[in-house]
Residue frames relative to the residue before (quaternion, step in Angstrom):
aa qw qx qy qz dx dy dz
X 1.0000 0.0000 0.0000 0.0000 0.00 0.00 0.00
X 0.5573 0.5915 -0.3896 0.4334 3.89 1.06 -1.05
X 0.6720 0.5509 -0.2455 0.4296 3.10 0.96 -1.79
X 0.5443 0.6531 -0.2965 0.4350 3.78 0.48 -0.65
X 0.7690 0.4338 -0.0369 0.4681 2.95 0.23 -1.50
X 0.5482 0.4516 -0.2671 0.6513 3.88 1.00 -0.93
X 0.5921 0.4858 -0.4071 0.4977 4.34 0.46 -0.64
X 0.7166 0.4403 -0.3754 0.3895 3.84 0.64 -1.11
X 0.6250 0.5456 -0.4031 0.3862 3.47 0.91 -1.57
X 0.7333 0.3818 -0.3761 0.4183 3.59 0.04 -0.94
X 0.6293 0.3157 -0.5003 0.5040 4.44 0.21 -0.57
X 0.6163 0.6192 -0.3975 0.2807 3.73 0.28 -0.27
X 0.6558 0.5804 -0.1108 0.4698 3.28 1.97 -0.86
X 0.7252 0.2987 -0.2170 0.5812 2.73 1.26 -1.02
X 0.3923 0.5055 -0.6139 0.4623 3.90 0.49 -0.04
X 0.8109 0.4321 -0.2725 0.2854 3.68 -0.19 -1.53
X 0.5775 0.3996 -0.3905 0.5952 3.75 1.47 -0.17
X 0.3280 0.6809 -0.4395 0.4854 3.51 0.91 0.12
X 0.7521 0.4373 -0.2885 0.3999 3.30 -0.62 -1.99
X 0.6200 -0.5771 0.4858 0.2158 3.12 -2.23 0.87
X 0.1932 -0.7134 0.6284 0.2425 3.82 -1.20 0.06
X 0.4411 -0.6555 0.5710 0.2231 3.01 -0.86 0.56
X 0.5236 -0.6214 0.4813 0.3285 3.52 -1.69 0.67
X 0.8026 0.0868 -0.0254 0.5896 3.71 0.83 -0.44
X 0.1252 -0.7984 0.5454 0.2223 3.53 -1.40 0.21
X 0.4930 -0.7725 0.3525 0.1894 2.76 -1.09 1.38
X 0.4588 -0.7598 0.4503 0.0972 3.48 -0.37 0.98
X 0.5743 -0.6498 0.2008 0.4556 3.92 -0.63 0.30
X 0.6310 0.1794 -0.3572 0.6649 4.40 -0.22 0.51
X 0.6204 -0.6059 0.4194 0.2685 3.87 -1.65 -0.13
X 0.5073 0.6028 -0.4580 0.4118 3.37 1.63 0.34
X 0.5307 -0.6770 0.3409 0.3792 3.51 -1.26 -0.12
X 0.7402 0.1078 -0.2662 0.6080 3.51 1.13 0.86
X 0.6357 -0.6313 0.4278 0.1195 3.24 -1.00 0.97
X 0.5533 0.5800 -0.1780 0.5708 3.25 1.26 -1.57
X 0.6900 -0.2782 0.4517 0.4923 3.70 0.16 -0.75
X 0.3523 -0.6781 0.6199 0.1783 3.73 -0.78 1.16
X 0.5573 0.4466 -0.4335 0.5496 4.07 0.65 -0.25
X 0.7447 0.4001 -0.5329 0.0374 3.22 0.09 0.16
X 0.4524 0.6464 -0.4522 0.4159 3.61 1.42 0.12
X 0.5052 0.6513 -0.4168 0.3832 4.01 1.41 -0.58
X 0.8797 0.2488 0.0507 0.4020 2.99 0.75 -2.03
X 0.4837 -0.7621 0.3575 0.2395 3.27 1.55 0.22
X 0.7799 0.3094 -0.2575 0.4793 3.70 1.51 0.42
X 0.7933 0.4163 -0.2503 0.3670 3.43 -0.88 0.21
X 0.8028 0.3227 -0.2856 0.4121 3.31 1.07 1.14
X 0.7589 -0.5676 0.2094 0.2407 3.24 -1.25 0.87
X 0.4382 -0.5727 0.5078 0.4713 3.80 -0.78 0.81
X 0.0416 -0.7084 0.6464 0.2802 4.07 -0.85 0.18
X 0.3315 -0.7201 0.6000 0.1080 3.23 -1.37 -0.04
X 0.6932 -0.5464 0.3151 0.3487 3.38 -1.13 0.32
X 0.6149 0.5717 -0.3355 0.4272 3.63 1.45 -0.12
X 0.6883 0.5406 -0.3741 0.3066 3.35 1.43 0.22
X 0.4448 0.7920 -0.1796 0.3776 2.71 1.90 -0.17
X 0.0932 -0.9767 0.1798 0.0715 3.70 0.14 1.62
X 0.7231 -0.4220 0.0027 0.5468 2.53 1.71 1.35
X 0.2503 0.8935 -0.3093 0.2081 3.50 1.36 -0.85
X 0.4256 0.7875 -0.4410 -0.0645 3.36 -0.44 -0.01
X 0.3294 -0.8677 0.3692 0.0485 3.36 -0.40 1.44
X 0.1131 -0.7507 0.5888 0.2774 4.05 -0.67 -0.69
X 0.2260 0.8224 -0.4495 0.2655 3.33 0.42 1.69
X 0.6620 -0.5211 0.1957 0.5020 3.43 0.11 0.26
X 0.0529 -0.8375 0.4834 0.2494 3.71 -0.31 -0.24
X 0.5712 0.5700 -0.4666 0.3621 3.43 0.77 1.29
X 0.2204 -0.8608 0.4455 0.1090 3.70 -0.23 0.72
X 0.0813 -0.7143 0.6951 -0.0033 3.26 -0.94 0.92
X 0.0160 0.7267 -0.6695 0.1527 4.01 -1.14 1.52
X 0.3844 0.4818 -0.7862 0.0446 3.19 -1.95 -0.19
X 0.6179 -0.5261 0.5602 0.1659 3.01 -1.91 -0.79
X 0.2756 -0.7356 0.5424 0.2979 3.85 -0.77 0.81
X 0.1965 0.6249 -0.7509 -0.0833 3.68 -0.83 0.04
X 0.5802 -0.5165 0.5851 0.2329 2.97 -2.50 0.65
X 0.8625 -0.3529 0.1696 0.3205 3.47 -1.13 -0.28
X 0.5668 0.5382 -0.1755 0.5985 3.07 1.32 -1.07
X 0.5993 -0.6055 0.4868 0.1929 4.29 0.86 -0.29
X 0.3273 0.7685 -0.2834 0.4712 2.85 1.89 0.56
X 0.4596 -0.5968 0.5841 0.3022 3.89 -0.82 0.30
X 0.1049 -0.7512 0.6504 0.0398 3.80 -0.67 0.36
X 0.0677 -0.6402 0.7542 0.1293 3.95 -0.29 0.96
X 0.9609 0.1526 -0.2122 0.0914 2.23 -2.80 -0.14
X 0.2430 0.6936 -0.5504 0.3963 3.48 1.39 1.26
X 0.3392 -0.7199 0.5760 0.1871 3.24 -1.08 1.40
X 0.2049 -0.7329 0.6451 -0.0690 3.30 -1.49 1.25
X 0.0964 -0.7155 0.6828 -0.1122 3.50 -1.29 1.54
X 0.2938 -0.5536 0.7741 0.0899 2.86 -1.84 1.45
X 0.1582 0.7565 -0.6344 -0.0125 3.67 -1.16 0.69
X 0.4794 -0.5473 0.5552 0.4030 3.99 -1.03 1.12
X 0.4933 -0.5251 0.6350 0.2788 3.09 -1.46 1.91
X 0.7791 0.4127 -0.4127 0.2288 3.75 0.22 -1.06
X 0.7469 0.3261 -0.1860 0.5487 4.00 0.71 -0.45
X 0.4872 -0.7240 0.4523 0.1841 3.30 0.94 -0.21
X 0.2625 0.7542 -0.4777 0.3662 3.77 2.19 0.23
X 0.3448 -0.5661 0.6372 0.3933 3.10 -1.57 -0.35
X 0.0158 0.8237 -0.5006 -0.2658 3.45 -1.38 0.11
X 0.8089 0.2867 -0.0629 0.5094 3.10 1.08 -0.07
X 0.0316 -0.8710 0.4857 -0.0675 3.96 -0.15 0.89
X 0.1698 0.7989 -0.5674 0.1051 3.42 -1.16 1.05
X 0.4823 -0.6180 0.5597 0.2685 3.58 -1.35 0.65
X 0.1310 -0.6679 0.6681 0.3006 3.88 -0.89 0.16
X 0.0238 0.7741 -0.6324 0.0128 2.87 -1.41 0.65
X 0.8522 -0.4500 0.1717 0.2047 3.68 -1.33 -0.31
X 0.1866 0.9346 -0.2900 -0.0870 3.23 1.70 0.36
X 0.4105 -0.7259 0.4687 0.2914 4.16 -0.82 1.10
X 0.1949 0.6573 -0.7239 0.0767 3.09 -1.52 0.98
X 0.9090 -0.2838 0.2010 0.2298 2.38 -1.94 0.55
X 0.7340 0.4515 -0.1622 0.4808 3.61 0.91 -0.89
X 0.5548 -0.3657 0.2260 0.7123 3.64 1.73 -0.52
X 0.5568 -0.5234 0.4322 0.4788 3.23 -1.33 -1.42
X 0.3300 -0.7646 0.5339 0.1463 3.22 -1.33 0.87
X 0.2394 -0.8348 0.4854 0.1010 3.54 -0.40 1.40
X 0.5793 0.6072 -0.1975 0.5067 3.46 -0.59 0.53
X 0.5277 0.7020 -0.3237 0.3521 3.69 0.79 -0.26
X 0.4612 0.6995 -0.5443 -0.0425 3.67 -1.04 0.41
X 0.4296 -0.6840 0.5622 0.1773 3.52 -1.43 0.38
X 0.1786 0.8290 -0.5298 0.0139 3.28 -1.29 0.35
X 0.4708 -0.8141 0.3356 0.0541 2.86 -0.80 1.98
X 0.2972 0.8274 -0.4549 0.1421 3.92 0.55 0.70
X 0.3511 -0.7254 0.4659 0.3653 3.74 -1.03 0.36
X 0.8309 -0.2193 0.2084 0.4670 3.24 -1.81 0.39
X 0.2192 0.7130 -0.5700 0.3444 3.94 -1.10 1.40
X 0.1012 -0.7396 0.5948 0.2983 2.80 -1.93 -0.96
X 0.6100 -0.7359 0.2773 -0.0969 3.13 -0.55 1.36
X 0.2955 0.7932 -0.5017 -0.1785 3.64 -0.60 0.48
X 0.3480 -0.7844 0.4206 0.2946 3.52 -0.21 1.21
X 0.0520 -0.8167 0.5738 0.0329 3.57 -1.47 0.41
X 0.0808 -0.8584 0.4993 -0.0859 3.39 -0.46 1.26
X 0.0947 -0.8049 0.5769 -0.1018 3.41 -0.40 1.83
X 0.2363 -0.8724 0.4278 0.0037 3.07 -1.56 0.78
X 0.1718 -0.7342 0.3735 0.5404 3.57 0.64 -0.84
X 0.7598 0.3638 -0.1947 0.5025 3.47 -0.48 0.44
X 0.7454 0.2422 -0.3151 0.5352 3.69 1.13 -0.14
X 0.5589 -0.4647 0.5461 0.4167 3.43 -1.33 0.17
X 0.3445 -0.7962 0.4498 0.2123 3.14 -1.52 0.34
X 0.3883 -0.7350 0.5250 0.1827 2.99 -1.22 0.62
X 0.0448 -0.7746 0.6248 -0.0869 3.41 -1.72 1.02
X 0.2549 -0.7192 0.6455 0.0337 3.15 -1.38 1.14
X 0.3100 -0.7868 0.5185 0.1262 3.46 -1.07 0.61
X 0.8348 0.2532 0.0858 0.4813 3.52 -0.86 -0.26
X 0.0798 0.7766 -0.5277 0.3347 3.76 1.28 0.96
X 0.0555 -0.7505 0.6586 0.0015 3.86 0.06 1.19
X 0.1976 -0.7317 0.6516 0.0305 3.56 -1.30 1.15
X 0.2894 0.8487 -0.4406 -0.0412 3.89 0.04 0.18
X 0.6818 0.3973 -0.1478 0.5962 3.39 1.41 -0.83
X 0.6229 -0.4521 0.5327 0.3519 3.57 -1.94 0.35
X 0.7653 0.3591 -0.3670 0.3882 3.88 0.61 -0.26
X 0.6970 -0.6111 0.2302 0.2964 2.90 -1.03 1.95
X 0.4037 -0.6615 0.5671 0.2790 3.98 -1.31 0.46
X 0.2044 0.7639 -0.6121 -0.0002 3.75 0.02 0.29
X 0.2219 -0.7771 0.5809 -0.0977 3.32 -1.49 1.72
X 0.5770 -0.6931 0.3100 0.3010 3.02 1.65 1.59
X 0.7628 -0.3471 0.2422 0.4890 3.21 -1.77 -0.50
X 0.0278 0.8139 -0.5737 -0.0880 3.63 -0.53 -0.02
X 0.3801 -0.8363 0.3780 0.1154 3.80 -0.24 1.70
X 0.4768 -0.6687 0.5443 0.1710 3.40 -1.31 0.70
X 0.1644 0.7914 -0.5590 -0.1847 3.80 -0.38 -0.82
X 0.6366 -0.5708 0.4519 0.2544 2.87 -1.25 1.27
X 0.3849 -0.5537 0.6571 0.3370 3.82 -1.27 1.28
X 0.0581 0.6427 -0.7616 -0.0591 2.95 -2.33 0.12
X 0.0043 -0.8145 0.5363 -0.2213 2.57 -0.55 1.94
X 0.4107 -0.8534 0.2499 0.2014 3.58 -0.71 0.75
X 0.1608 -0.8525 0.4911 0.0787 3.04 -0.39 0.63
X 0.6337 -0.6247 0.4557 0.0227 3.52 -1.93 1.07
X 0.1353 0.7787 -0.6122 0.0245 3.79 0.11 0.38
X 0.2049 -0.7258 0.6444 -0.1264 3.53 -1.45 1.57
X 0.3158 0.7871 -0.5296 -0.0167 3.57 -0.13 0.93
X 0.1389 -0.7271 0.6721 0.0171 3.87 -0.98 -0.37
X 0.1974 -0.8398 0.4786 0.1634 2.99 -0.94 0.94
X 0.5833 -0.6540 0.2841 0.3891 3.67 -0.37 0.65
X 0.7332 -0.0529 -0.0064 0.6780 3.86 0.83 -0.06
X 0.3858 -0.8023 0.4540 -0.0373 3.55 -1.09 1.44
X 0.6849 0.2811 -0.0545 0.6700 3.02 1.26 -0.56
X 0.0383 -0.8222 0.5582 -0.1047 3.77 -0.13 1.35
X 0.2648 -0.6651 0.6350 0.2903 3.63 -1.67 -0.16
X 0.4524 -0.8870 0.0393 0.0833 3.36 -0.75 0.68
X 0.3304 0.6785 -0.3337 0.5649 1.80 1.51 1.84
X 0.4206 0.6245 -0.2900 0.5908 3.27 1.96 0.24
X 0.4294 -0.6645 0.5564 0.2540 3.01 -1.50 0.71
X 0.0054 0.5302 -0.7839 -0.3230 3.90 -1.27 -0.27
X 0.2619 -0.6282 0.7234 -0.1160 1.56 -2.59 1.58
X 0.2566 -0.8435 0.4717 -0.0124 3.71 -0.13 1.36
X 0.1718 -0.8090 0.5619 -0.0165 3.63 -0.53 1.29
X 0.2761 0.8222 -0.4926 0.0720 3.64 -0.49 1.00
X 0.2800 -0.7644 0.5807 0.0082 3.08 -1.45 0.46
X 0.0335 0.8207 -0.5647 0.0796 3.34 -1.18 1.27
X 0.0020 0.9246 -0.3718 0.0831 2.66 -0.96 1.65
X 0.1995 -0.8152 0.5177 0.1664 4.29 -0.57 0.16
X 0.5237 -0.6324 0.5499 0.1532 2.88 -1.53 0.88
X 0.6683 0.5474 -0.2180 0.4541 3.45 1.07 -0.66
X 0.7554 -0.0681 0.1984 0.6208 3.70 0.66 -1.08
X 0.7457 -0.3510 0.5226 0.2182 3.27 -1.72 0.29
X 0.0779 -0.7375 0.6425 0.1929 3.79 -1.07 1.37
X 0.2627 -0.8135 0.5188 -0.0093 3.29 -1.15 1.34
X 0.8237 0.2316 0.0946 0.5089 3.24 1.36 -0.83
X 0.6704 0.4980 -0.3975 0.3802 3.93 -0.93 -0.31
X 0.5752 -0.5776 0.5385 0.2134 2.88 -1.47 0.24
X 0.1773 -0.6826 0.7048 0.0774 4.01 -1.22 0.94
X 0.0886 -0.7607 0.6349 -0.1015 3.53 -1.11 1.46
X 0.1032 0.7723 -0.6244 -0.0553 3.17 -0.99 1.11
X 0.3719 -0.6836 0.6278 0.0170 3.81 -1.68 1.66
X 0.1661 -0.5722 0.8002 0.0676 2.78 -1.59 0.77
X 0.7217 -0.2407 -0.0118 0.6489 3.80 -0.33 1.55
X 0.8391 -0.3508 0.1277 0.3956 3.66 -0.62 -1.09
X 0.2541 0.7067 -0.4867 0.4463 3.02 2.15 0.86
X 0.2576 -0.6223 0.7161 0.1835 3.57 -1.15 1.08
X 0.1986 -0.7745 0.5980 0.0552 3.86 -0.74 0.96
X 0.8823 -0.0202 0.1297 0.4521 3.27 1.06 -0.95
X 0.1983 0.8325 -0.4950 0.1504 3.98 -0.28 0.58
X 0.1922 -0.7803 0.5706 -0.1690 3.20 -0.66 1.84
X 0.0612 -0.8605 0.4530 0.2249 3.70 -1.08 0.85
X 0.6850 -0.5922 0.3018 0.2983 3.26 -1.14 0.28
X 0.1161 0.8292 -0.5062 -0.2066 3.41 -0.30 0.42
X 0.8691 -0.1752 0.3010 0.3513 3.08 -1.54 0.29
X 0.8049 0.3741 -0.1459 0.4369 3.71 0.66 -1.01
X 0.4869 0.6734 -0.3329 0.4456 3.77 1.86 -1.23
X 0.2792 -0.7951 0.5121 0.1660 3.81 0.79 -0.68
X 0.4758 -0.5030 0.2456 0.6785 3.51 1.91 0.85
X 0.6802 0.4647 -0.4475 0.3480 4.12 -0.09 -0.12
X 0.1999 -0.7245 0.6495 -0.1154 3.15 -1.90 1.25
X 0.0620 0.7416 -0.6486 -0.1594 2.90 -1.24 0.48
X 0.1725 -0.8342 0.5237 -0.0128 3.52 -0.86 1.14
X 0.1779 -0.6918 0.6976 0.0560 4.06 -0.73 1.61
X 0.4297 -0.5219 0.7360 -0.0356 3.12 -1.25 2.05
X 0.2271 -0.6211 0.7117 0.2368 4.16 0.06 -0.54
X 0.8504 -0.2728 0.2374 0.3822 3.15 -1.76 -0.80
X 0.1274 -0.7632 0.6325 0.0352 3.81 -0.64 0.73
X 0.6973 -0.6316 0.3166 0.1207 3.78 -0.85 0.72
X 0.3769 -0.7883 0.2658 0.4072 3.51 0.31 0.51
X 0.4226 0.5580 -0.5945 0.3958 3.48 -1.10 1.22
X 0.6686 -0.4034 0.5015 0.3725 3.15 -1.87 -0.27
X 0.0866 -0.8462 0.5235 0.0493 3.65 -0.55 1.04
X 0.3351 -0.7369 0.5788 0.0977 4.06 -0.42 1.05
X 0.0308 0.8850 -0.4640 0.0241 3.49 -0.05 0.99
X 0.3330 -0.7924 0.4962 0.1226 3.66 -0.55 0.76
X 0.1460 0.8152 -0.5483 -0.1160 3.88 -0.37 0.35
X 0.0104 0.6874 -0.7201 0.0937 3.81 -0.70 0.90
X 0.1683 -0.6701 0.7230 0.0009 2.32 -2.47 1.44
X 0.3575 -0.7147 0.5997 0.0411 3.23 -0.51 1.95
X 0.1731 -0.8772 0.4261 0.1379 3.30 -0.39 1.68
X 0.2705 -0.8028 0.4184 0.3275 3.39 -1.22 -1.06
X 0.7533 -0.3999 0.0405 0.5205 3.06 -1.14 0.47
X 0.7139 0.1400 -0.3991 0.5581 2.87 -2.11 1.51
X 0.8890 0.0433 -0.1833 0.4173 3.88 -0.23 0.06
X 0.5153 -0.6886 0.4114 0.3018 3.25 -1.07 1.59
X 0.6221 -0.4331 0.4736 0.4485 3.79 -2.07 -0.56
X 0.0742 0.8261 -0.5584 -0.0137 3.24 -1.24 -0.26
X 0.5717 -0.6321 0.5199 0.0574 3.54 -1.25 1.51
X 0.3979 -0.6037 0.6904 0.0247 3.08 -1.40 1.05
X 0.1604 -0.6820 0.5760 0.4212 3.70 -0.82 -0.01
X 0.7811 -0.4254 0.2550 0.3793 3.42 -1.93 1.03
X 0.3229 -0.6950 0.6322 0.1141 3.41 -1.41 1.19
X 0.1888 -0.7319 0.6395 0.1403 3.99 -0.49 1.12
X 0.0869 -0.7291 0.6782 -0.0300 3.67 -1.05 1.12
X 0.1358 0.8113 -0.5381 -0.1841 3.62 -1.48 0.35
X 0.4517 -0.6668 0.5520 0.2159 3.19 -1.00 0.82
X 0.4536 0.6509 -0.5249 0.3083 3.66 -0.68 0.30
X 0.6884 -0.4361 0.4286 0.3902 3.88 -1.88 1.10
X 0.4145 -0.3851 0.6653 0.4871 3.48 -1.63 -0.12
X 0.8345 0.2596 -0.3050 0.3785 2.91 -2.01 0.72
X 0.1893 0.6854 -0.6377 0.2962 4.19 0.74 -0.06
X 0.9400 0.3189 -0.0206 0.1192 3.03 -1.39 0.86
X 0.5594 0.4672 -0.2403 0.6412 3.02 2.34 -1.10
X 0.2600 -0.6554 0.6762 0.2133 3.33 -1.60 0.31
């Protein structure tokens, strides 16, 4: 029976020097610190861990880290901006992430991403809609301590845009509504958004947003408008990443059938 038993202990050893290691262990959510992923950037606000948090996990992910943080002009975090590791030498991707908003202790920090990649060099790229992108060359990975490339800034596109109205019947009775038809458009990108305002001097009469589905077109009911000759403005107050823009002046008149004839 001793003898038996001495046979298990030893296959039991060697299987277990056997068994794979993983390159990294994965720790508890998928960032690289629980406490707050800023804190290897900024060097504050988190806890010494230790080996007792560690839930056993054991992955074969890279173990080299590339972070920082998008912000817009103003110093601002910027979530959900898509971010790419790509080999400076082929120009592949390896590695993709979303920044986003990660809680700690201190509040939340907007703007955040990580990327898991292995020993290299790197050129990171960070797209948005509405901002230009931004790129880094020549990102040198060589050591286990994370690369962090700080805040690194977005800027808002500005692109122009085209505004085309007309009103659907010029000459009204006054008791009719005008009804204004417009359209706004770019050469650069898709209108998704803002607002289209139409004035009568500095009387806002009317203001309609865009959605996402309108494809930059409106239609906009002015109702009843007083009798005379009426100088209409139309403006689209854009949005981010595309500028405003003016219609030229819409001439309306109010007045009876027949005004005027003898």
């Amino acid at each position: 029976m001793k003898k038996r038993l001495s046979l298990l202990t030893v296959l039991f050893v060697v299987l277990s020097a056997l068994a794979p290691v993983g390159t990294a262990h994965a720790k508890g959510g998928d960032g690289p610190d629980d406490d707050g992923p800023l804190c290897w950037l900024l060097a504050w606000g988190c806890d010494d861990e230790d080996e007792d948090d560690d839930d056993g996990v054991v992955t074969t992910q890279p173990a080299y880290l590339i972070q920082g943080v998008a912000v817009d002009g103003n110093g601002k975090g910027v979530d959900n901006v898509a971010v790419q590791a790509l080999d400076a030498s082929t120009g592949k991707p390896v590695a993709t992430a979303l920044t986003y908003a990660s809680a700690r202790r201190t509040g939340p920090q907007h703007g955040y991403f990580y990327l898991w990649v292995d020993r290299g060099v790197y050129d990171v790229v960070l797209v948005k809609r509405g901002y230009d992108a931004t790129f880094l060359s020549d990102v040198s990975v060589r050591s286990a301590k994370p690369v962090s490339l700080g805040e690194l800034r977005l800027d808002l596109r500005d692109w122009p845009t085209s505004t085309v109205a007309e009103v659907l019947d010029p000459v009204v009775a006054p008791r009719q509504s005008v009804v204004v038809s417009v359209a706004v458009d770019s050469k650069r990108a898709k209108v998704t958004g803002g607002r289209v305002v139409v004035l009568d001097g500095g009387k806002v009469l009317a203001t309609q947003r865009l959605a996402r589905t309108d494809q930059g077109v409106a239609t906009l009911d002015l109702g009843r408008l007083p009798r005379g000759t009426h100088k209409l403005s139309v403006e689209y107050r854009g949005v981010d990443g595309l500028k405003s823009s003016k219609a030229k002046t819409l001439k309306v008149v109010v007045a009876k059938p027949g005004a005027g004839r003898r």
